[in-house]
C-alpha positions, 0 to 999 in steps of 0.5 A, spaced: 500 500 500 502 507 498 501 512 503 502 519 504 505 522 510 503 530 511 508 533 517 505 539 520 508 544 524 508 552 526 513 555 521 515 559 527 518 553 530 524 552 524 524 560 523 525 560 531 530 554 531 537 555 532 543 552 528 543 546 533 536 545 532 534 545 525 541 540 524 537 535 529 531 536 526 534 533 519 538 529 523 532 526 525 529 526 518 535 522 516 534 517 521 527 517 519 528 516 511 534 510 514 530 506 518 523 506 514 525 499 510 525 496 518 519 496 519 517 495 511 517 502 509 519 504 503 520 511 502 518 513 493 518 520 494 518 527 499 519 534 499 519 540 504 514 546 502 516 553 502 512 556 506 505 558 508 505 565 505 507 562 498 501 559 498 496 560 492 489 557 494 484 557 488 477 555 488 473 552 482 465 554 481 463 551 476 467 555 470 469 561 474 476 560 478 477 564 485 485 565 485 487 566 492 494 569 495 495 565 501 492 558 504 485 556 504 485 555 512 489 560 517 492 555 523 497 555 527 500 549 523 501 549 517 503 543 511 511 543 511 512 537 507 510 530 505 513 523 504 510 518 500 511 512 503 510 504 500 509 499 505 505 493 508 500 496 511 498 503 517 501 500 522 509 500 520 508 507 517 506 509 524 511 506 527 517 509 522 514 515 523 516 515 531 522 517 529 521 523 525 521 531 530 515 534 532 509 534 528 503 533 527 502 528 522 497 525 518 498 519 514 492 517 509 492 511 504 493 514 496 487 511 492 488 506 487 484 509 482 488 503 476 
């Protein structure tokens, strides 16, 4: 099965960080990209995401498009990157996930629309 894994956090936390703290934090990311296959994990594919403020938002009703700068949802967490993971079931990519930093993270199931 292919997952997708979304880590959110408060981009003050990176912007805040010291040197020390954001090489932890790809320390970790490291770690996390290493270790995945131990649990049956594949990593394919992922990304960091330039920040919130970056964000185009459009909105489709019926043939008119809405354009928006910034996010859809203003929250204290914003999407600051993505992996796409391969892997046997839910269970071993919540126990990779274990050793990424400190995010919120979301894993939802990509449909197999074949």
């Amino acid at each position: 099965m292919k997952f997708v894994v979304l880590l959110y956090q408060d981009e003050a936390v990176w912007q805040d960080a010291t040197p020390e703290e954001q090489e932890r934090y790809l320390a970790e990311h490291d770690a996390f990209s290493a270790r995945a296959s131990e649990h049956g994990c594949t990593i394919v594919g992922g990304e960091a995401l330039v920040g919130v403020a970056s964000a185009t938002t459009v909105r489709r009703r019926g043939e008119q498009l809405d354009v928006t700068e910034g996010p859809f949802a203003e929250t204290t967490e914003q999407l600051g990157g993505f992996y796409v993971v391969e892997a046997p079931d839910l269970d071993a990519v919540t126990e990779s996930v274990r050793l990424l930093p400190e995010y919120t993270v979301e894993i939802r199931p990509v449909a197999d629309l074949g």
